[in-house]
N, C-alpha and C positions, 0 to 999 in steps of 0.2 A: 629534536626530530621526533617524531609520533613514534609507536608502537608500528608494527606489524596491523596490515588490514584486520587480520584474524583478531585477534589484541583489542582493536581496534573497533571492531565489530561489535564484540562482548562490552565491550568498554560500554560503550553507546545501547547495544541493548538494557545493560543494568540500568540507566540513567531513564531511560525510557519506562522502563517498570515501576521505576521510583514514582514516575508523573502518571501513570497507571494508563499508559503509550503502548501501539506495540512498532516495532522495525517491521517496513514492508519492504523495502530496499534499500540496499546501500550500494552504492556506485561510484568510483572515483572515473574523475575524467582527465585528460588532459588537453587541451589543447592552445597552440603557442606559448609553450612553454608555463600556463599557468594549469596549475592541480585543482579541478574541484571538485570538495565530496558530497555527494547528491545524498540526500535522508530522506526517505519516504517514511512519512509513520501513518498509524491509524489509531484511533480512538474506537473499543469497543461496544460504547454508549451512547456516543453522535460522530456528527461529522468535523472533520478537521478545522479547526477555525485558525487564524492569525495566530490568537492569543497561545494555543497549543505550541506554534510553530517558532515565535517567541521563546515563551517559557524554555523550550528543547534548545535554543541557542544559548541563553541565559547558560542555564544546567553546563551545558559543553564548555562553554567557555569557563566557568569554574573548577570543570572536573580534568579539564585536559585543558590547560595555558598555553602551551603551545599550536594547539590546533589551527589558528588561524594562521599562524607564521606558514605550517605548509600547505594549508588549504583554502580554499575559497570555498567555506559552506554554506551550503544552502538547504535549507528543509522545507519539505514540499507536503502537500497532501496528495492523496492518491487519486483523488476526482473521480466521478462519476464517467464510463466508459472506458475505463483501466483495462487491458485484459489481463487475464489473469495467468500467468506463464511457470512460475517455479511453486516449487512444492510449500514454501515458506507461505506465498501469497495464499495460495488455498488453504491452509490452514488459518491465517490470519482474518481470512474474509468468512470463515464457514458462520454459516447464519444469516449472511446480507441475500440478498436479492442479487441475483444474477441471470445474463443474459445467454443462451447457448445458439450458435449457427452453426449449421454443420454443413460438410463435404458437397453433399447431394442438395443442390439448388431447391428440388423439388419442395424437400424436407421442409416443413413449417420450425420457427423457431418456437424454441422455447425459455420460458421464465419462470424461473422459478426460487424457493431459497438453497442453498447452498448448505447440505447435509455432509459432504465426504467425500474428499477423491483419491481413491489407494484401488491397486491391484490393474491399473488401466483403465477404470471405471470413473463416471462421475455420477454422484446421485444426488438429485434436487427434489424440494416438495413443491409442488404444485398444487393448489387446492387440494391442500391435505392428504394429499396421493403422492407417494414415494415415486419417484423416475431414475430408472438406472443406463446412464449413455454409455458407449463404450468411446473411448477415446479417441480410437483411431476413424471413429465417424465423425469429427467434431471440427470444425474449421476455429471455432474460438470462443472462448469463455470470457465476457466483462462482465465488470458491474453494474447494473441494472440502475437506471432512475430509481430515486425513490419514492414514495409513496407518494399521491398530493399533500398529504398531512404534514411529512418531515419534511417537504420540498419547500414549504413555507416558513419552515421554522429555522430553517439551513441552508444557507451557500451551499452550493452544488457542483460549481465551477471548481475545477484545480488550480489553486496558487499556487509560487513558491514565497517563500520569505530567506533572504541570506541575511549576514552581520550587518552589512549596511543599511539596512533598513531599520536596524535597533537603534 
């Protein structure tokens, strides 16, 4: 039997730092009776390919033998249009390009990079000009297309890849 989620958690982030990964979520699911544990990673440097999502099952199945007996894993990338909801993912994404829509219809969105979000606030750069939103104006934060430069050189779409596919 696995470890404790928590356990579990760490477990899978160490293994992820080794591949120089980060966890963007981890989610166990259930349904009819079968357990599956969802892995969101991200790649600092580019974007999530196969080969990442590969490697990260390889790793798990080495580090933890039993995992597959009570899970059905799967690892995904984060895609392009993610929003971005817990505290873990804003830390993970700060630097990417991100999309903000807020409350008020009126209000033009904005895009910008992803500097910081602590104390209620979020702050993006915008052509080199710092923006600070308050949160409670903010209907939601994803992640932004990216460039036309990296859009050529990158899948954009979110896969997932499970064991069976290895």
């Amino acid at each position: 039997m696995v470890k404790s989620l928590e356990l579990l958690e760490k477990t899978i982030e160490n293994e992820l730092q080794a591949l120089n990964l980060q966890l963007v979520e981890l989610k166990k699911l259930s349904h009819n009776s079968i357990n599956t544990l969802r892995i969101v990673i991200n790649d600092p440097e580019k974007h999530v390919g196969h080969e990442q999502c590969t490697s990260v099952i390889k790793s798990l199945q080495a580090s933890l033998p039993d995992l597959n007996e009570d899970f059905n894993v799967e690892v995904w990338s984060p895609g392009v249009g993610r929003e971005l909801k817990s505290e873990r993912e804003f830390q993970v994404f700060k630097g990417k390009l991100v999309e903000i829509t807020f409350l008020q219809k009126k209000v033009k969105k904005e895009i910008g990079i992803l500097k910081l979000k602590e104390n209620n606030q979020i702050a993006i750069l915008v052509n080199e000009e710092e923006k600070l939103f308050d949160c409670s104006l903010i209907q939601k934060v994803i992640l932004a297309l990216c460039t036309p430069e990296e859009n050529q050189q990158q899948n954009t779409e979110p896969f997932e890849i499970s064991v069976e596919d290895i």
